[in-house]
BAVEX-432734 format. One record per residue: residue number from 0; y, z, x of N, C-alpha, C, O in turn; residue in one letter. Coordinates in pm, 1 decimal, decimal comma, always signed. Layout:
// residues N
i_nnorth_nup_neast_canorth_caup_caeast_cnorth_cup_ceast_onorth_oup_oeast_aa
NUM_Y_Z_X_Y_Z_X_Y_Z_X_Y_Z_X_A
...
// end
This chain:
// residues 138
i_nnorth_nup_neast_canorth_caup_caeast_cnorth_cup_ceast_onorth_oup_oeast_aa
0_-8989,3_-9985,9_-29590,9_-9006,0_-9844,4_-29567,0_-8968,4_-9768,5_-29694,1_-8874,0_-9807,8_-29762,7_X
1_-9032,2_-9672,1_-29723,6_-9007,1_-9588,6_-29832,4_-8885,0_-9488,9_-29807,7_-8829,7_-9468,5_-29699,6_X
2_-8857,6_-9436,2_-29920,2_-8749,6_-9353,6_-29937,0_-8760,3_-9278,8_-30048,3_-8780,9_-9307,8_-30166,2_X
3_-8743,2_-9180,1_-29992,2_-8788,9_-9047,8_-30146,6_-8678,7_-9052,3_-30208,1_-8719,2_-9046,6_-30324,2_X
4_-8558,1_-9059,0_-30214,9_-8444,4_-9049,5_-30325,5_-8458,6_-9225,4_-30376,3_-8404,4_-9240,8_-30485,7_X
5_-8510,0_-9336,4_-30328,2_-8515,8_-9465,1_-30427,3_-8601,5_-9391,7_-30504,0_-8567,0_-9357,4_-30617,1_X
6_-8730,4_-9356,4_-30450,1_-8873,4_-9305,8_-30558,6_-8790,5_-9230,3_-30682,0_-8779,4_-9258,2_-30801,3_X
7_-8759,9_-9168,3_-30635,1_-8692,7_-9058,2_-30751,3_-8598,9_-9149,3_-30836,1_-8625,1_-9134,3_-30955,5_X
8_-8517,2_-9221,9_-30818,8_-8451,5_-9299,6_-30884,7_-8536,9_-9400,8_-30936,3_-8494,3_-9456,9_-31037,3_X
9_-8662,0_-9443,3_-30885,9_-8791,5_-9537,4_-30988,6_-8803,2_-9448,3_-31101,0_-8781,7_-9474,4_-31219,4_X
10_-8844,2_-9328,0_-31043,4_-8943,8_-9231,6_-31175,8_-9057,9_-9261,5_-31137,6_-9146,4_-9273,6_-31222,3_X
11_-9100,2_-9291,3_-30929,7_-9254,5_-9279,0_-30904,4_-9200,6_-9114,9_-30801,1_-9266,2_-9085,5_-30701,2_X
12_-9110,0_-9049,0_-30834,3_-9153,3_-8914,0_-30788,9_-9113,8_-8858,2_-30917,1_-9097,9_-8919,9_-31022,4_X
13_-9102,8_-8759,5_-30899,8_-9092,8_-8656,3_-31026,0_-8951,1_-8542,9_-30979,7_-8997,6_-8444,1_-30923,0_X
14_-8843,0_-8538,5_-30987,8_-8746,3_-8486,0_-31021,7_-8666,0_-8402,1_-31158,5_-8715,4_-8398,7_-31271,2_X
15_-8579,2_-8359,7_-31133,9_-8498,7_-8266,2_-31262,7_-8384,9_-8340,0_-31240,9_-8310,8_-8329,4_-31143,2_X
16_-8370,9_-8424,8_-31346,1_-8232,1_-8540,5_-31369,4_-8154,0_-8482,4_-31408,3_-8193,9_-8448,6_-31519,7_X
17_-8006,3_-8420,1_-31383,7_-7927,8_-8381,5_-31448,0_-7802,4_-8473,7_-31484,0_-7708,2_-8432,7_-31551,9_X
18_-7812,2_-8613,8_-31426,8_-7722,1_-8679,9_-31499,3_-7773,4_-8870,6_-31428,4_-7821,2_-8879,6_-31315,3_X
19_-7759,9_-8950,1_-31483,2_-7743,3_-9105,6_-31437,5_-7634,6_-9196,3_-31509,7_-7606,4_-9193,2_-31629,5_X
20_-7586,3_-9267,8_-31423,4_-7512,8_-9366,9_-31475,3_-7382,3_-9389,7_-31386,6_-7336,1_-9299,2_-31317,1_X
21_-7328,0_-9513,6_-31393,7_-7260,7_-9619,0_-31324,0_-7264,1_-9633,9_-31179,3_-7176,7_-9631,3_-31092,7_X
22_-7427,2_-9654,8_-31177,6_-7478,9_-9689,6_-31040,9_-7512,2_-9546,8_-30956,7_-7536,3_-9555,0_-30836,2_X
23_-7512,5_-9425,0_-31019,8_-7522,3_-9341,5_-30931,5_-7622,8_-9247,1_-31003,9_-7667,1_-9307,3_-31101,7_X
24_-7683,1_-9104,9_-30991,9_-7766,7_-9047,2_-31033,6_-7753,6_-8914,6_-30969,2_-7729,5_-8909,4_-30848,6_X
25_-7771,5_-8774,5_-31060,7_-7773,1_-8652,4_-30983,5_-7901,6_-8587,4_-31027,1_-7947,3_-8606,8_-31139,8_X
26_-7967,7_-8499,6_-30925,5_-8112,9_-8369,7_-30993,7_-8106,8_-8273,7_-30914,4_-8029,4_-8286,4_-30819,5_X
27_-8165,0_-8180,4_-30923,8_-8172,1_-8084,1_-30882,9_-8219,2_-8083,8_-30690,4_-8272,3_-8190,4_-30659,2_X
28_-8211,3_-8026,1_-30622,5_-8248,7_-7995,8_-30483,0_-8369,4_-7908,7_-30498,0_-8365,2_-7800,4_-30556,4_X
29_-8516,5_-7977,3_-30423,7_-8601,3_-7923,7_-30453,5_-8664,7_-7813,7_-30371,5_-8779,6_-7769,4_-30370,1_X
30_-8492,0_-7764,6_-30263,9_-8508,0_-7722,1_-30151,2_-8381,2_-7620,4_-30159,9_-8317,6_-7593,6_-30058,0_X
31_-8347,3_-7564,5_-30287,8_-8167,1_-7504,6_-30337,2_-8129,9_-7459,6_-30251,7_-8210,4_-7389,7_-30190,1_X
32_-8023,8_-7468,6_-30210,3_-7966,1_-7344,8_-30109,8_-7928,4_-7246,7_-30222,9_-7911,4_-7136,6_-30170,5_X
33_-7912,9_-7242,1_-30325,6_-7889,9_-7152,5_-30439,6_-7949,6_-7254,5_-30616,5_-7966,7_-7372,7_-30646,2_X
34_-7961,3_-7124,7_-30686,2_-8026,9_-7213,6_-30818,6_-7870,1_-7268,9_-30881,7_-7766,5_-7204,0_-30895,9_X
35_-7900,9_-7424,6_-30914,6_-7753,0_-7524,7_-30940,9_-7744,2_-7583,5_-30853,3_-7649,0_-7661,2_-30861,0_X
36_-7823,3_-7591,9_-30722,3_-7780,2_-7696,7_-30608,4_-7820,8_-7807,2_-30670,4_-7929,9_-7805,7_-30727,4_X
37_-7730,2_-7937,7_-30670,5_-7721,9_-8063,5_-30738,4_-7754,3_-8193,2_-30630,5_-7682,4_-8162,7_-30535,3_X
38_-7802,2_-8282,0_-30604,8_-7786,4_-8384,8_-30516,2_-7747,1_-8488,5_-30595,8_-7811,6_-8522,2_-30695,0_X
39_-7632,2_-8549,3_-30555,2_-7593,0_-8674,5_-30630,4_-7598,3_-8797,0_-30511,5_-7524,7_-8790,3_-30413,1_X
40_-7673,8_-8885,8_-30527,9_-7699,5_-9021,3_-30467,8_-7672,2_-9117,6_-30573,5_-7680,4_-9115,3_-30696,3_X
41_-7623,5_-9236,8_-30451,5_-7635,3_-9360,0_-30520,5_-7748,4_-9454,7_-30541,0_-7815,2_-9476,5_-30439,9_X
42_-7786,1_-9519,2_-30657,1_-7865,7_-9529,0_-30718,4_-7943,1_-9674,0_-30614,9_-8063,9_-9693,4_-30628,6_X
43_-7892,7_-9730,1_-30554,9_-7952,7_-9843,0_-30480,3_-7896,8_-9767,8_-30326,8_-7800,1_-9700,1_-30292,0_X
44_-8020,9_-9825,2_-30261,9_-8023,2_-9768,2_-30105,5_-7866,8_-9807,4_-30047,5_-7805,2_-9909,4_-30078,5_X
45_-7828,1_-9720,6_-29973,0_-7722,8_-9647,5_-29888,8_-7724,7_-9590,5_-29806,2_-7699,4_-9486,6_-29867,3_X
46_-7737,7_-9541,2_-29652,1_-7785,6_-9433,7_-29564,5_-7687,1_-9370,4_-29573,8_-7693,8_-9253,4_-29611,6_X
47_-7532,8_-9446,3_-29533,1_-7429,9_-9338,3_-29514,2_-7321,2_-9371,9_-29598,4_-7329,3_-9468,8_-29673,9_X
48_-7222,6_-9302,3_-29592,5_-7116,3_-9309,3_-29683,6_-7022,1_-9433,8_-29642,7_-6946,6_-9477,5_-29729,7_X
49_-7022,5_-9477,4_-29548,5_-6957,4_-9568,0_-29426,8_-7036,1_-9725,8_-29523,6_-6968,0_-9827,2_-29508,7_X
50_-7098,8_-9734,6_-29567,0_-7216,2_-9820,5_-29647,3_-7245,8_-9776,4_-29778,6_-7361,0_-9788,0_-29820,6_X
51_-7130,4_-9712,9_-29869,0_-7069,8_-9712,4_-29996,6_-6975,8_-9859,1_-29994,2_-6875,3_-9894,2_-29932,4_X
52_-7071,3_-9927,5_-30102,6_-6974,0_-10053,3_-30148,2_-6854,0_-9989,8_-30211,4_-6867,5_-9889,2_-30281,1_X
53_-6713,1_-10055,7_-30185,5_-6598,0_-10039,1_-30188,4_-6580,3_-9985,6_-30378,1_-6494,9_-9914,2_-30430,8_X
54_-6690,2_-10050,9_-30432,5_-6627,3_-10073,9_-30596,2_-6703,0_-9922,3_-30651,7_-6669,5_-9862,4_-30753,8_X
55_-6805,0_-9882,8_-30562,1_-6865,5_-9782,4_-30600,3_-6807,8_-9629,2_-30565,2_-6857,2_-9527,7_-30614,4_X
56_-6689,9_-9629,2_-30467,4_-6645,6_-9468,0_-30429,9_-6565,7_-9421,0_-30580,5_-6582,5_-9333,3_-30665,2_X
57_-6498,4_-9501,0_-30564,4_-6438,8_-9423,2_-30721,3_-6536,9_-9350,3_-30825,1_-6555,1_-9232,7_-30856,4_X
58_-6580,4_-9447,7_-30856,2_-6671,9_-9402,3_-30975,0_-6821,2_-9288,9_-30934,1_-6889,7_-9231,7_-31018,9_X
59_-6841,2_-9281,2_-30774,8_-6951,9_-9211,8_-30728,1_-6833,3_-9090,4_-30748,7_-6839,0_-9033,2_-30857,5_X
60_-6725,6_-9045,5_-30653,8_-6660,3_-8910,2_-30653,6_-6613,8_-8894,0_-30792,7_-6569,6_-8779,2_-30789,2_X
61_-6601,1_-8924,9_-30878,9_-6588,7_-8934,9_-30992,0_-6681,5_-8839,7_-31060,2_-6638,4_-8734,6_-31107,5_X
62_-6818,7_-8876,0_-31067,2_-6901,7_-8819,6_-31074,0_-6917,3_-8692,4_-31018,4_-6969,3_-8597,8_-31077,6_X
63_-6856,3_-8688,6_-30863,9_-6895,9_-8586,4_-30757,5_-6872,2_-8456,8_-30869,1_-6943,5_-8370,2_-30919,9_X
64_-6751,2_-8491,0_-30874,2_-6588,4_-8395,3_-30932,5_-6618,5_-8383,3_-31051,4_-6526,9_-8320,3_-31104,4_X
65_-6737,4_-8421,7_-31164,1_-6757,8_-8371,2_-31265,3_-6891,4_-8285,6_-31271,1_-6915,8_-8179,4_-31328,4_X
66_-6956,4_-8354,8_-31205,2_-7077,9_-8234,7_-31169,1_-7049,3_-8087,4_-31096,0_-7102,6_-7976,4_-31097,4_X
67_-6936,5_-8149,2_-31032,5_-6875,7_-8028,0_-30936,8_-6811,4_-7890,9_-31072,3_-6813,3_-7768,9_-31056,0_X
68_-6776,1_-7944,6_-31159,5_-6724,4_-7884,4_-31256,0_-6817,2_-7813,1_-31345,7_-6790,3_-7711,5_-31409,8_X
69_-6953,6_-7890,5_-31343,2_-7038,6_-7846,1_-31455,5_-7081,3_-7786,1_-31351,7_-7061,9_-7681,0_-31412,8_X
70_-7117,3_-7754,5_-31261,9_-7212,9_-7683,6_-31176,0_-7159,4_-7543,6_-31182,8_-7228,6_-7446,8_-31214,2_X
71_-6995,2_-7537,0_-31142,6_-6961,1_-7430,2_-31106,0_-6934,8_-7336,2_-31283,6_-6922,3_-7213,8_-31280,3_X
72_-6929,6_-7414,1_-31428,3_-6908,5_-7391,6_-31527,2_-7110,0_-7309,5_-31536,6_-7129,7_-7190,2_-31513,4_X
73_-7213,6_-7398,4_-31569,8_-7365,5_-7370,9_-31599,3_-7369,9_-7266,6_-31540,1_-7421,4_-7172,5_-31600,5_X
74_-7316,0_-7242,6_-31394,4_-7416,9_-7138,3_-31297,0_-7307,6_-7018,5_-31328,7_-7352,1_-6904,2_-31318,9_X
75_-7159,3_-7034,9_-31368,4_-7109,6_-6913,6_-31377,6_-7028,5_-6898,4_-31237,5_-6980,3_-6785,8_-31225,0_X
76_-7013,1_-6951,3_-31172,9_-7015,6_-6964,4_-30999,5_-6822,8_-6929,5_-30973,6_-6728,3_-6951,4_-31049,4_X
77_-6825,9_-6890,1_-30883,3_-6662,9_-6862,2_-30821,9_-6595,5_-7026,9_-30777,5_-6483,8_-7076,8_-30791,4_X
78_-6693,4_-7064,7_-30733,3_-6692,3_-7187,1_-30690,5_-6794,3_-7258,0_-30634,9_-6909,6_-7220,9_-30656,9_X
79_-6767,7_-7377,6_-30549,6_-6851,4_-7426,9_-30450,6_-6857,9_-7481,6_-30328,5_-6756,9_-7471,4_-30258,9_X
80_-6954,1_-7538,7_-30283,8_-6956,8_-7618,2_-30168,7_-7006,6_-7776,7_-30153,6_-7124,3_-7811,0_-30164,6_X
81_-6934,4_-7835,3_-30135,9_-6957,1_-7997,9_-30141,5_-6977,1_-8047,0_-30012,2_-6870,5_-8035,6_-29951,7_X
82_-7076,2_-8103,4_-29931,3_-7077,7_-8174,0_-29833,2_-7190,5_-8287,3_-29826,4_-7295,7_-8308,5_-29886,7_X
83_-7114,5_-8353,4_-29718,1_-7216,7_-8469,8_-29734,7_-7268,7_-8467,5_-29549,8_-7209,2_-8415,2_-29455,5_X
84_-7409,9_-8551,3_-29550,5_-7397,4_-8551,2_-29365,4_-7455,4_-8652,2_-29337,3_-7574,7_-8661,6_-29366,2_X
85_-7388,6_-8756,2_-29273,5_-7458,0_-8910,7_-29210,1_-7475,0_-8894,5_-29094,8_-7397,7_-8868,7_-29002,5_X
86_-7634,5_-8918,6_-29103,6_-7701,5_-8927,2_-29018,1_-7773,7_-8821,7_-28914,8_-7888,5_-8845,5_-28877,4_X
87_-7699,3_-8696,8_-28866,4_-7716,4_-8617,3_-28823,9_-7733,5_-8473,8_-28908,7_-7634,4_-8430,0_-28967,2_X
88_-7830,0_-8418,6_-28913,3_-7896,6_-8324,8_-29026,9_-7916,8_-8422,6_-29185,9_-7939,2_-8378,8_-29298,7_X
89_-7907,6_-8495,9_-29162,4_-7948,3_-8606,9_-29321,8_-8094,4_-8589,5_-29291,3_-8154,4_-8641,6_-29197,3_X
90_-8152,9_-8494,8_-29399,4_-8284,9_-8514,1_-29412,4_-8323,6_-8600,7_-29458,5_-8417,6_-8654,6_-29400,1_X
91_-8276,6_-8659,0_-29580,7_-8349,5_-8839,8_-29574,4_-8242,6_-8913,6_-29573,9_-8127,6_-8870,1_-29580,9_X
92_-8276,2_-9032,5_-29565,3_-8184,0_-9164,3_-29447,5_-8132,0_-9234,0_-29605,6_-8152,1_-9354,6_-29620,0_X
93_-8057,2_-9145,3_-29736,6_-7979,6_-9192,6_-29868,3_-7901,0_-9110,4_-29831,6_-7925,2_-9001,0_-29780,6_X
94_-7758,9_-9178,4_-29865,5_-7677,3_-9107,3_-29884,1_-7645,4_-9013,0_-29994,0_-7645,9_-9062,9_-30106,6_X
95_-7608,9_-8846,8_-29980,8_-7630,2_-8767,4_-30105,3_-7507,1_-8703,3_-30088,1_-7440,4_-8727,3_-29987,5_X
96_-7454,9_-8597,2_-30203,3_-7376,2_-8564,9_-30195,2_-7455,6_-8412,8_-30242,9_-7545,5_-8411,7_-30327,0_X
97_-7407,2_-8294,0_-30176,5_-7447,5_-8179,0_-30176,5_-7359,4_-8119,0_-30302,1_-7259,1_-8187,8_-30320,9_X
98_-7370,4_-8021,1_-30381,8_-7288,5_-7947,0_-30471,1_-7371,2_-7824,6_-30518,9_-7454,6_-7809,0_-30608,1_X
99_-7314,8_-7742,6_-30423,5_-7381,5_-7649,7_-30460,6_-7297,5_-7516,3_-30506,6_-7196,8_-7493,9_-30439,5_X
100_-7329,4_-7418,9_-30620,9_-7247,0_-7313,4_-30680,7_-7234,7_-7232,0_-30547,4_-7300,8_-7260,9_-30447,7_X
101_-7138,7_-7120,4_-30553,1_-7072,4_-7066,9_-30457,4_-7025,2_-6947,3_-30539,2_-6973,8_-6966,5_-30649,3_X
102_-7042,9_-6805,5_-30481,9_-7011,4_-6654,8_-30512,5_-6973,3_-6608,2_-30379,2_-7022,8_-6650,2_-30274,6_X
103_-6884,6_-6521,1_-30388,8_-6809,0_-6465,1_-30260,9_-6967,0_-6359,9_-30248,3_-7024,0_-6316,3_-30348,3_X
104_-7005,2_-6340,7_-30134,5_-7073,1_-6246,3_-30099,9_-7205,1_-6317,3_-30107,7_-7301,7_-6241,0_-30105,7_X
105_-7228,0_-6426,4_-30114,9_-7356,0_-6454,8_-30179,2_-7442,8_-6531,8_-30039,4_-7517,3_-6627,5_-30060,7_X
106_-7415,9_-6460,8_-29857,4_-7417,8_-6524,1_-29793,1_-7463,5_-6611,3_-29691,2_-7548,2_-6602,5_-29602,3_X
107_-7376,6_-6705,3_-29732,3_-7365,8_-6872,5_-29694,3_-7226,0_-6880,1_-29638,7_-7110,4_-6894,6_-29678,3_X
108_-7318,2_-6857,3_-29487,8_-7190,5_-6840,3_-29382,2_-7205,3_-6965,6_-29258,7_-7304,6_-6966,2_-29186,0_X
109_-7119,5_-7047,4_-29247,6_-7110,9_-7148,4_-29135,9_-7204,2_-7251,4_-29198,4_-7198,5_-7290,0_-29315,1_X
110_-7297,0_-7293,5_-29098,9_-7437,5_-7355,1_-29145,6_-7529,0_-7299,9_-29097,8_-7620,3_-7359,5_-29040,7_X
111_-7521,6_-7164,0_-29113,3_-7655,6_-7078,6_-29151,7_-7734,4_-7072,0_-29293,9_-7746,8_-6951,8_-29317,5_X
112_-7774,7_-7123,7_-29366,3_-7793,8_-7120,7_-29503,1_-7875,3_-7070,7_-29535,9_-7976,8_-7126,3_-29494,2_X
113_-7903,9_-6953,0_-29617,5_-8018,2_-6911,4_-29692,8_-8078,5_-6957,4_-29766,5_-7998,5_-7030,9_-29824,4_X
114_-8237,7_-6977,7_-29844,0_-8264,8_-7068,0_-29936,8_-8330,7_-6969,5_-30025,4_-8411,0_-6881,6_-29993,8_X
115_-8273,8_-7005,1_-30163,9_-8280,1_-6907,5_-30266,3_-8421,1_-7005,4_-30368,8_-8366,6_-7096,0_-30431,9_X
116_-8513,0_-7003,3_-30383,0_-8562,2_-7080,2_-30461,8_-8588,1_-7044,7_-30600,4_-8584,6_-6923,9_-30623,8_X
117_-8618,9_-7139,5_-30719,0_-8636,5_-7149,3_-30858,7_-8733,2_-6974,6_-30875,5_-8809,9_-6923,9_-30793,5_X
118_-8701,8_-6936,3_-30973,0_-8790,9_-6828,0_-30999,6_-8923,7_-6902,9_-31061,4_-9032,0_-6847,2_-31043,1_X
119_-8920,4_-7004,4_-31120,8_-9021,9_-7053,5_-31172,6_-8959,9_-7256,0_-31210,6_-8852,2_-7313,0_-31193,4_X
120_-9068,7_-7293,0_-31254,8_-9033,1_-7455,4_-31295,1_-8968,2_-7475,7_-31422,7_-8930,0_-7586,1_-31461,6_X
121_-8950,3_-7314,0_-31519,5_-8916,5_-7324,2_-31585,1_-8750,9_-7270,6_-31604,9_-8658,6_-7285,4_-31685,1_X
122_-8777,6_-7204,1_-31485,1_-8613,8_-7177,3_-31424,4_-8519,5_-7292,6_-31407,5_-8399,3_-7299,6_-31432,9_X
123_-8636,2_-7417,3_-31338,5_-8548,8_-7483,5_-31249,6_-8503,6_-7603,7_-31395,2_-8403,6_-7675,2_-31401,0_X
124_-8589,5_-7594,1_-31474,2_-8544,7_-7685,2_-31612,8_-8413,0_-7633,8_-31692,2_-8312,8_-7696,0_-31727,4_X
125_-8447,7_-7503,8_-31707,0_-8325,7_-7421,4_-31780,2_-8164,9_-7464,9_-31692,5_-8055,1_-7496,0_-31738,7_X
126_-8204,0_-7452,4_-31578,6_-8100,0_-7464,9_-31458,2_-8060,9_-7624,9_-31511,8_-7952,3_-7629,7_-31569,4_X
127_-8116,9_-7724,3_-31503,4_-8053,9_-7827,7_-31528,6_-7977,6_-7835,5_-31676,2_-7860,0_-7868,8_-31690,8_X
128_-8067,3_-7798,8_-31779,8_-8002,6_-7797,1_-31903,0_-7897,4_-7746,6_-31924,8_-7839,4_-7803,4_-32017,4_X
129_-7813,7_-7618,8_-31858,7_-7744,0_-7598,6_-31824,6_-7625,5_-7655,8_-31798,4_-7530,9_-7660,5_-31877,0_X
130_-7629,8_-7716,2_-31648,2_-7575,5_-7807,0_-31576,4_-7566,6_-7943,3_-31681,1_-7451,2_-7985,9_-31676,2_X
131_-7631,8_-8006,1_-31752,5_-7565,0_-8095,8_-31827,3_-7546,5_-8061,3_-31952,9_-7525,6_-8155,3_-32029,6_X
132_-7547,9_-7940,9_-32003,6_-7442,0_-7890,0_-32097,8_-7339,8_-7888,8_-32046,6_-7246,1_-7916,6_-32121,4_X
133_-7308,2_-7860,5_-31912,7_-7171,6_-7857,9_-31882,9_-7099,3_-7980,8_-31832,8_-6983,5_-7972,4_-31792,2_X
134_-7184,9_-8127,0_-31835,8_-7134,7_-8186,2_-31803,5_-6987,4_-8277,2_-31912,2_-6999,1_-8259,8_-32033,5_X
135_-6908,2_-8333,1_-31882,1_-6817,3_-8381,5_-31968,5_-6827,8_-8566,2_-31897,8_-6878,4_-8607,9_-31793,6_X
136_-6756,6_-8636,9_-32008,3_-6838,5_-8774,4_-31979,8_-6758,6_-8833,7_-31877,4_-6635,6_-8827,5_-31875,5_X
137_-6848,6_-8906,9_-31769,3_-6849,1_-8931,0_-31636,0_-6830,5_-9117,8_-31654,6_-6825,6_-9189,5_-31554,7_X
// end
């Protein structure tokens, strides 16, 4: 069975990579709840977090917590929001990790979410370049 976050991790879909490496991979959300929403998955199939090999949590939150940093640094952001969801609202069946920038007022209340999309494709490039300018090494 297919899976759109393996595809994306082939390079047979087409994504905005903002970072890869030690088994894990982050790009852009092609669905933002705000511009800087990040998805970080692990790089070989996973559905849930429960089915994170033991050697891989470190070094995946690792990652989480530096993207989490560049995200909220690129976008300018007050902060953010990190969540993950197995199985229930998991739009696809990989495990991802949500990171998305966060402004008081900007609202994103409960799980009501607004969806703010790219002003353009060239937005959504700038947006990553960004985001891994701000990244520091993972």
């Amino acid at each position: 069975m297919s899976c759109l976050f393996c595809d994306i991790g082939a390079g047979s879909v087409p994504a905005e990579i903002v970072w890869r490496g030690n088994g894990a991979m982050a790009f852009l959300d092609h669905r933002p709840l705000f511009p800087g929403h990040v998805l970080l998955i692990p790089e070989h199939h996973v559905v849930t977090l429960a089915e994170l090999p033991g050697g891989l949590i470190a070094p995946f939150f690792a990652a989480a917590q530096n993207l989490e940093r560049a995200v909220e640094t690129a976008m300018e952001a007050e902060g953010s929001f990190i969540a993950i969801n197995n199985i229930v609202s998991q739009s696809v069946p990989h495990l991802h990790v949500h990171i998305v920038p966060r402004r008081k007022g900007d609202g994103l209340k409960g799980f009501f979410w607004p969806r703010r999309k790219y002003d353009s494709d060239d937005h959504m490039r700038e947006t990553a370049a960004k985001i891994r300018g701000s990244l520091t090494a993972i």
